[in-house]
Every structure is written in structure tokens, then in C-alpha cells.
C-alpha positions as CSV (number, residue, x, y, z in Angstrom):
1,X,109.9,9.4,-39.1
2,X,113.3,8.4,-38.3
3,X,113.5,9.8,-34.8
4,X,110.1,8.4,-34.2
5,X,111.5,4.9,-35.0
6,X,114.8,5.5,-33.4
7,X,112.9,6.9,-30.1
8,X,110.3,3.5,-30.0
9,X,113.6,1.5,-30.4
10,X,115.1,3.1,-27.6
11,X,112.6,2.4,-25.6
12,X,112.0,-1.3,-26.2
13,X,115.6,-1.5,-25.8
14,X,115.8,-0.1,-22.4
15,X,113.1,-1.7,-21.0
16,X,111.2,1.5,-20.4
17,X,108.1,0.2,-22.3
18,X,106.8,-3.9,-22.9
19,X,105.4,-3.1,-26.0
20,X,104.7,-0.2,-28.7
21,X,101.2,0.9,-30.2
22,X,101.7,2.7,-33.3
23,X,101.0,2.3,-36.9
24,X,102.1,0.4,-40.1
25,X,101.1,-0.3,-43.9
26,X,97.4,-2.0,-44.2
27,X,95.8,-2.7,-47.1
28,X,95.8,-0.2,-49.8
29,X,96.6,3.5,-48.9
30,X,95.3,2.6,-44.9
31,X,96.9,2.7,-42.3
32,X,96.5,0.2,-39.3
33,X,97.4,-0.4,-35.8
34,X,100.6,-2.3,-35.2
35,X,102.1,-3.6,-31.8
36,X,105.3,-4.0,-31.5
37,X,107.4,-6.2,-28.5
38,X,110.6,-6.3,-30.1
39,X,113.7,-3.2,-31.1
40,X,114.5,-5.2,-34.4
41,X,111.0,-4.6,-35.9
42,X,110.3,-1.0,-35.1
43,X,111.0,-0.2,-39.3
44,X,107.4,-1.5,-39.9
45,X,106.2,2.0,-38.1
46,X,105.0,4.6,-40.1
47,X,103.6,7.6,-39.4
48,X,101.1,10.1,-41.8
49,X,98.0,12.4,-42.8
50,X,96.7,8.3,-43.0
51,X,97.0,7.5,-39.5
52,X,93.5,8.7,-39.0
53,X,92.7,5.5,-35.8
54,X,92.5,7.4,-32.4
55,X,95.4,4.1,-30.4
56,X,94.4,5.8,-27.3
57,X,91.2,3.1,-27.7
58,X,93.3,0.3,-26.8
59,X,94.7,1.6,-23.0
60,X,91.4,0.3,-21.7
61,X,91.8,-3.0,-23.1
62,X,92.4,-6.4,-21.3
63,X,94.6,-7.9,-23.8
64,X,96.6,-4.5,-24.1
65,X,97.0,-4.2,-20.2
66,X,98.1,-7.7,-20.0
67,X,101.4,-6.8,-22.0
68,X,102.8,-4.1,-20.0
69,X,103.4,-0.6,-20.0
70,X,102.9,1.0,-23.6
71,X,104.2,3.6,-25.3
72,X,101.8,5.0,-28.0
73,X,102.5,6.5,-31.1
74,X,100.1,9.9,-30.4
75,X,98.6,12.3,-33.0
76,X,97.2,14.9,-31.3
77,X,93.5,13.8,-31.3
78,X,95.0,10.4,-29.2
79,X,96.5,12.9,-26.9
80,X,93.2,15.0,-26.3
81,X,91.9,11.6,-25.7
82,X,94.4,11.1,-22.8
83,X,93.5,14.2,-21.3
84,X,89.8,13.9,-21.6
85,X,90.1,10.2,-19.8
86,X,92.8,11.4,-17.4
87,X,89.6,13.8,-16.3
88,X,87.3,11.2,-15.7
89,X,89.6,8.9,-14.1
90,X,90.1,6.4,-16.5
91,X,93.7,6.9,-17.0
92,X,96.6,7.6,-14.9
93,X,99.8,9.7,-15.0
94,X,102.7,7.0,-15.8
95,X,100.3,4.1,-16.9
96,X,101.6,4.9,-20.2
97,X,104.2,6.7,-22.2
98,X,103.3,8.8,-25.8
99,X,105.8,9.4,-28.6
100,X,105.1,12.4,-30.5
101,X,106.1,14.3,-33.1
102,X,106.3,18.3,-32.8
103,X,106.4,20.7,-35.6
104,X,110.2,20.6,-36.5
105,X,110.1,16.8,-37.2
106,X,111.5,15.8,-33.7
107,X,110.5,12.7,-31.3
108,X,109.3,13.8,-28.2
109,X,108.2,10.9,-25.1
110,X,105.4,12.5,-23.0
111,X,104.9,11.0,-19.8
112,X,103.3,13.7,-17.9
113,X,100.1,14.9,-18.4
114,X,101.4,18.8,-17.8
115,X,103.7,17.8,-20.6
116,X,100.7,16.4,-22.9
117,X,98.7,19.5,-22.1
118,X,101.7,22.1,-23.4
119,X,102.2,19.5,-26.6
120,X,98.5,19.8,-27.3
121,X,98.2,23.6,-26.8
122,X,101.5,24.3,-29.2
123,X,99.7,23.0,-31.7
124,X,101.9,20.6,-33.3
125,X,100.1,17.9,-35.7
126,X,101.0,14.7,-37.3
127,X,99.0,12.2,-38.3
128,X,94.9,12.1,-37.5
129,X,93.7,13.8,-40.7
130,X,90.1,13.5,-40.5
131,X,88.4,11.5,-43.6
132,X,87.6,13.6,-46.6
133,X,83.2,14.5,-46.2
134,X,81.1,16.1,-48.7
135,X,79.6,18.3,-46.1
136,X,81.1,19.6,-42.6
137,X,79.0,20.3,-39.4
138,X,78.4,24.2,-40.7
139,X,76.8,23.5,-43.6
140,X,74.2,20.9,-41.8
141,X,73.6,23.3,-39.2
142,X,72.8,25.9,-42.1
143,X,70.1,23.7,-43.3
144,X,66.5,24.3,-42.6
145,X,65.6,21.8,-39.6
146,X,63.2,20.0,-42.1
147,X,66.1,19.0,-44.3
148,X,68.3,18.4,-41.0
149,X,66.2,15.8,-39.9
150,X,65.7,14.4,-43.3
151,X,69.5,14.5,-44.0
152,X,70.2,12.4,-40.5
153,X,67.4,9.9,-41.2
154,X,68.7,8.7,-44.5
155,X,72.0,8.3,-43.3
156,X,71.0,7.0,-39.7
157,X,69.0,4.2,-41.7
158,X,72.1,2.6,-43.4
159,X,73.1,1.6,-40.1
160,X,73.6,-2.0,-39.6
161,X,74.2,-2.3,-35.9
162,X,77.8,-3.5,-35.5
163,X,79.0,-0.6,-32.8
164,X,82.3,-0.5,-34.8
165,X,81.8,3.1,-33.8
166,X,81.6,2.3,-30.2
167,X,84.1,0.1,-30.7
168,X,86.7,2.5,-31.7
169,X,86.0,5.1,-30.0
170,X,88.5,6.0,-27.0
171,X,85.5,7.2,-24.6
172,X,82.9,4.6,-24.7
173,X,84.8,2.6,-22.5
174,X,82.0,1.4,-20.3
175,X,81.7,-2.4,-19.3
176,X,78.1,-2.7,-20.4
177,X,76.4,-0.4,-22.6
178,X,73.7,1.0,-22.7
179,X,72.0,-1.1,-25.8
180,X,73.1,-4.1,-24.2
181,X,70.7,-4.1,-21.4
182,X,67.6,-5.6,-22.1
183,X,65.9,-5.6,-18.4
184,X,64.2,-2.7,-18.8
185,X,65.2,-2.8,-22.6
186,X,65.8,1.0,-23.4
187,X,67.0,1.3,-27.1
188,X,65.4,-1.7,-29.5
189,X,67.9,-3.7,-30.5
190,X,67.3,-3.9,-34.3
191,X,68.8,-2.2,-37.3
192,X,65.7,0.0,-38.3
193,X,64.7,3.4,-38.5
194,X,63.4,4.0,-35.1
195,X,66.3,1.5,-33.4
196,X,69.2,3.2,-35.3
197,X,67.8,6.8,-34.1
198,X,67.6,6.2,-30.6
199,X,71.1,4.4,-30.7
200,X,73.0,7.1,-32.3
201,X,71.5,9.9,-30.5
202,X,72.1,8.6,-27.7
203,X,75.8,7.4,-28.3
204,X,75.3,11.3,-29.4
205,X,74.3,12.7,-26.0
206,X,76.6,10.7,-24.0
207,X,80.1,12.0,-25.9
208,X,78.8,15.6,-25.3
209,X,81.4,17.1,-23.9
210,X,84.0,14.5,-23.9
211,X,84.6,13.4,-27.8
212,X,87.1,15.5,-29.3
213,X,86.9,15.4,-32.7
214,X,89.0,12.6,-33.3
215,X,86.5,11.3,-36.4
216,X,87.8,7.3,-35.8
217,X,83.6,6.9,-35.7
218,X,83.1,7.5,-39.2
219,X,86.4,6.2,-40.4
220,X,85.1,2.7,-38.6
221,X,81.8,2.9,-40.2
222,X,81.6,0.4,-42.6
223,X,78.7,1.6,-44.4
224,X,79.8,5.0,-44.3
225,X,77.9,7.2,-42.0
226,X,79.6,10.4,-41.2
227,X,78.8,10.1,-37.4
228,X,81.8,12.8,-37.0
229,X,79.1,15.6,-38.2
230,X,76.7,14.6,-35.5
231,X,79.5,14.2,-33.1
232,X,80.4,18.0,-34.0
233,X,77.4,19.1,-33.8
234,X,76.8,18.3,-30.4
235,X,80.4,19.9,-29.3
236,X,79.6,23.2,-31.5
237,X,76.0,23.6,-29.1
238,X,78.3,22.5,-25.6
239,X,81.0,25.1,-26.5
240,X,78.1,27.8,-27.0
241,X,76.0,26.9,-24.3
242,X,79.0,26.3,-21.5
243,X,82.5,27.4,-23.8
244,X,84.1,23.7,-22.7
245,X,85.9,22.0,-25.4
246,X,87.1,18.8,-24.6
247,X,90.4,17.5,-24.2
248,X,92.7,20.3,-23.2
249,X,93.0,20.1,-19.6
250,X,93.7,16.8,-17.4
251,X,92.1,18.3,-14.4
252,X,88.2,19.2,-16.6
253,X,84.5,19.0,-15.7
254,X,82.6,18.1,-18.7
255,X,79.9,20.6,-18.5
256,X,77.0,17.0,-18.2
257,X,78.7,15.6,-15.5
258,X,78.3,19.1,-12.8
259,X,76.2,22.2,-12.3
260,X,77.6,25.4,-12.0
261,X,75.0,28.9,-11.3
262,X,76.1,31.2,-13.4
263,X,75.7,28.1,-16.6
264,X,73.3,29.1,-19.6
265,X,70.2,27.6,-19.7
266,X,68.9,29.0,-22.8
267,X,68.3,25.7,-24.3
268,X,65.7,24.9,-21.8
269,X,62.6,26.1,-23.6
């Protein structure tokens, strides 16, 4: 923690970075996103299991972008998130700086992406715990389809339509979704059975191959939805069918964005 602060203070100080994304105290036990302009305040940072909100979100942000370079305060699910948008063009080498914390305790700055993808390959965590579920993707996926379904139409129908998942979510960073066009109106609008289902299993299909893992869907859900098993889910059947995993390499083809020959295509029945 002390390096983490000293290194954000550092770089306020020198001018490397306008302004810090990272972390503080919210309400409770939470933890919430804190930006920080100024080297006398960096002691609000803080830095946990708790920091579970993927700050890679906010790089595609007006607001963000209009204060200057950043450096983020990374766990490594923000960091696969850098990677993952760094292969779809949505983030460039230098546009921002990450502070991270390796296994020994140590600050490190990461401005490269060769030096994000040997952070994220070494393993190191801090921070990003995912939130405790009563059930993880295996145990769904064990279920007989019947109760599959039934299990995701319960939850699916708590939904109340607020896109905090979307909202939170470092790869849905698209100008106009989806379920915002009404002319031809593809997913009904309202929060019902049949709305929420199309909604979420569509959010569902476009993250496969690119989310990775981060879980900041269901910890935004204010009603509680674990949207991280369905997320999973989808990942599990794209590492089987075409062994990608997202968020390792900056230079990655997400297996729905290009065809390659020698791909399975056992799922085509």
C-alpha cells in the first residue's frame, strides 16, 4: 500500500500523469472509485480483495479524457481489460499509465503493453476479488438443461432495465447500443420476461470472446443478478470450441470477429 501511494505521488508530482484513477473507502466495507489531481491527497487510496470495480471502464470516457493522461490503479482483471481493448483498437500504447502491485508487495508503473502482458502472465494479484455466489459457472453447466433455463429465467426476470451492467463494464464501449435503437426496434425495451431475455443474451453473445472475467456486471447489479455465471459460461464454450481466452495478448483476434479453416464447428448442428 505504501509504495502504491508513494508511486501515484510521484507521479502527480512530476507531471507524468494529470490525474490518478484508483480506489478509496465508500460506504460500508465497499470500495469506490476515486480520482485524484493533487500529490497531497494520494493517502485516501486504498487498495484490497474489496476493490472488485474493473477502472479500466473510465479510459473511454469524455469526462476522464478531458483531464489528461491517467494513471490507473490496475488489478489484474483492469489490466486483461487493457489488453483486450488494445486488440480491438480502442486503446493505445502510452494513452495511459497503470500502477500495479506484483507479488512481493512492490509498485510497478506499466506503460507498455509488452510490459502489461508479462505482469499479467506472472500472475501477480491484488485487488479484483470476485463477489462471493452461491453457485459458480460448473455447477450451472452440470444442471439438466430444463433446470438451466429455469434457473436463468428466474434470475433474468428480476431485471429492472438500468444497464448498470453495461454501464460498468470496460468492453461495451459502443456509442449507441444495441437496445437503444428503435428504427427497426430489435430488443423490446421493457423490463419483462421476454425483454430482459433478449437483452442479456445478447449483451451475452456480444462479450464472447472479449469479457474476461472481471465480474464488475454482477457487482453493479443492483438487484443482484449473477450476470458473471452467464458471462463465464459463454467464455468456458469459446475456450472449447476455439482455446482463445481473452485478455492475454495486445495483438488477439477474438475468435467472433474472424474465420480461420482449421476452427471447430461442432456447435453447428
Amino acid at each position: 500500500m505504501a509504495t502504491m501511494i508513494e508511486t501515484a505521488k510521484e507521479l502527480l508530482q512530476l507531471g507524468t500523469v494529470a490525474v490518478v484513477v484508483g480506489y478509496e473507502k465508500g460506504s460500508g466495507t465497499r470500495r469506490r472509485a476515486l480520482f485524484l489531481r493533487a500529490a497531497d491527497q494520494v493517502d485516501r487510496l486504498v487498495l484490497d480483495e474489496r476493490c472488485a470495480q474493473n477502472l479500466a471502464v473510465y479510459l473511454s470516457k469524455a469526462e476522464v479524457k478531458e483531464l489528461g493522461r491517467p494513471a490507473i490503479v490496475a488489478t489484474v482483471a483492469t489490466l486483461r481489460s487493457i489488453l483486450q481493448l488494445a486488440s480491438e483498437k480502442q486503446f493505445v500504447e502510452g494513452q495511459a499509465v497503470f500502477i500495479a502491485i506484483g507479488q512481493s508487495g512492490d509498485a510497478r508503473v506499466l506503460s507498455k503493453l509488452s510490459e502489461i502482458e508479462e505482469f499479467v502472465r506472472s500472475g501477480s494479484s491484488v485487488g479484483g476479488e470476485k463477489s462471493d455466489l452461491e453457485v459458480g459457472p460448473t455447477e450451472i453447466q452440470a444442471l439438466p438443461r430444463a433446470q438451466r433455463w429455469e434457473f436463468w429465467q428466474d434470475e433474468l426476470s428480476k431485471c429492472i432495465r438500468c444497464y448498470a451492467c453495461r454501464a460498468s463494464c470496460p468492453l461495451c464501449y459502443c456509442k449507441e447500443c444495441l437496445v437503444e435503437c428503435n428504427r427497426p426496434q430489435w430488443i423490446p425495451v421493457g423490463a419483462h420476461r421476454e425483454g430482459n431475455l433478449y437483452w442479456h443474451v445478447s449483451r451475452a453473445m456480444h462479450l464472447a470472446g472479449r469479457c474476461i472475467g472481471c465480474g464488475s456486471c454482477s457487482e453493479a447489479c443492483p438487484v443482484g443478478i449473477p450476470l458473471y455465471l452467464l458471462n463465464a459460461q459463454v467464455a468456458e464454450s469459446v475456450s472449447t470450441q476455439f482455446g482463445h481466452v481473452a485478455g492475454l495478448k495486445a495483438d488477439a483476434t477474438y475468435p467472433l470477429s474472424a474465420f480461420r479453416p482449421e476452427d471447430r464447428e461442432s456447435f453447428i448442428k
